[in-house]
Every structure is written in C-alpha cells, then in structure tokens.
C-alpha positions as CSV (number, residue, x, y, z in Angstrom):
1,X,7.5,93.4,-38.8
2,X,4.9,96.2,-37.1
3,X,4.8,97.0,-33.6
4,X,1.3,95.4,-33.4
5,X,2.9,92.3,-35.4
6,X,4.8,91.8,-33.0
7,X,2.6,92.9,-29.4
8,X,0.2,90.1,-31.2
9,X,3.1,87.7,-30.9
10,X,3.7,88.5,-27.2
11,X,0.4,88.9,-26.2
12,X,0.0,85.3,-27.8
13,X,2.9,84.2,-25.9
14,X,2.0,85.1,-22.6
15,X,-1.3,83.5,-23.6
16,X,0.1,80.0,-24.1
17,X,2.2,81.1,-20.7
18,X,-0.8,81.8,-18.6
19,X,-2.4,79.0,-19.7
20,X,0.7,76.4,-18.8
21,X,0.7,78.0,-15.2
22,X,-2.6,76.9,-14.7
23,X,-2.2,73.9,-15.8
24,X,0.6,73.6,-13.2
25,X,-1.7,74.9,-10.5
26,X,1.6,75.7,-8.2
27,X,0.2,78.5,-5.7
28,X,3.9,79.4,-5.8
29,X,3.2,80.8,-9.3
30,X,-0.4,82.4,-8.3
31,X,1.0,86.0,-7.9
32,X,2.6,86.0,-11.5
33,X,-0.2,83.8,-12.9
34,X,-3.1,86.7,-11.6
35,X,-0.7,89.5,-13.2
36,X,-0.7,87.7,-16.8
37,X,-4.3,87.6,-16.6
38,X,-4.3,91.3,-15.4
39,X,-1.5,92.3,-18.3
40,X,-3.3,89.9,-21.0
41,X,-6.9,91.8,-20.5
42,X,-5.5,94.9,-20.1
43,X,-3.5,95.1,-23.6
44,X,-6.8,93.7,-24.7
45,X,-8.4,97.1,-23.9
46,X,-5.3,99.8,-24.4
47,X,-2.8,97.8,-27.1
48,X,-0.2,98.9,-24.5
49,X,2.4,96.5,-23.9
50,X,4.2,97.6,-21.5
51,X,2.9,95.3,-18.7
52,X,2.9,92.2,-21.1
53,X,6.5,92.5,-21.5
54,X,7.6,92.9,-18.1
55,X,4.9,90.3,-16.3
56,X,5.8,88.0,-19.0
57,X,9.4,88.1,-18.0
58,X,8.0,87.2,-14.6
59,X,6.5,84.4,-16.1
60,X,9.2,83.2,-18.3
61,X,12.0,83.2,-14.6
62,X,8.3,81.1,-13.2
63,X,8.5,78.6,-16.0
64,X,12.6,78.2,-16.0
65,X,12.2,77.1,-12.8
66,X,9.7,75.2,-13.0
67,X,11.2,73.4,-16.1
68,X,14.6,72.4,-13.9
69,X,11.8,70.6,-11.5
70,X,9.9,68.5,-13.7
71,X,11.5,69.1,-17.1
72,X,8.9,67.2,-19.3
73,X,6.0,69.7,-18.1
74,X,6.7,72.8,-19.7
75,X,7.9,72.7,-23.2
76,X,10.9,74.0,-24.7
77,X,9.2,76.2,-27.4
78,X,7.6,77.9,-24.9
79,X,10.2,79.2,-23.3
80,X,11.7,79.9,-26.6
81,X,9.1,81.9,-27.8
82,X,8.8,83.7,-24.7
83,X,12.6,84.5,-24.6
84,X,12.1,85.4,-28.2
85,X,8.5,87.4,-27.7
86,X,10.6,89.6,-24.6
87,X,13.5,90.2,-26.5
88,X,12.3,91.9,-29.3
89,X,11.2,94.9,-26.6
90,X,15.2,95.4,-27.0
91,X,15.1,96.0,-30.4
C-alpha cells in the first residue's frame, strides 16, 4: 500500500476519532480534541503526517480511557483502527 494509501487511512481515522470526542463533549478531552482538528486541517493543506500520527495517539490513550468508563460509548473498531492506523508509522 502507498504512503498516501495509507496517510488517507489515518487521516480517516483520526476523523472518525475527532468526531467521537465530540460526541463525548468531556472538557477533559478538549485539549487533544482542538489538536486533531489542528493535525486533521493541517495534513489537509501539506499531506504531512507527522502530527496526525502523534495527536492521534493522544487521542487513541483519550478514547482507552474513556472506553474503561462507559464501555458501550466508544466502539471497539475504533480503537482498532486507530491502533492499526498508528502502527503502520512503525513500519
């Protein structure tokens, strides 16, 4: 898969991610929810993504814990595909 296969991926990812912590509406997760949104419109512009990989691990540790509160709120394919979507920055 290309680079830009897989940036799409993550910047889809952190997407869906973004969107879940607003639906949460926690102000505990506003600081890491503002940075997506930063991250998200910034790859937008310079297909660098740097920022999307390390805010989105931000928001992935945001979600975990989130998920050990109220388990039914945040689905586990998210966090899949985030783990997934972060780990390929490894490779």
């Amino acid at each position: 898969m290309s680079d830009l296969a897989v940036n799409s991926k993550l910047e889809k990812v952190c997407q869906e991610a973004y969107k879940k912590l607003e639906q949460i509406n926690n102000d505990s997760f506003a600081p890491v929810k503002d940075k997506l949104a930063w991250c998200i419109g910034s790859y937008s512009y310079d297909k660098n993504p740097v920022g999307l990989y390390e805010v989105g691990a931000e928001a992935l540790d945001a979600l975990k814990s989130y998920k050990k509160e109220k388990p039914r709120l945040v689905s586990k394919k998210l966090i899949e595909n985030l783990e997934k979507a972060i780990a390929t920055r490894e490779n």
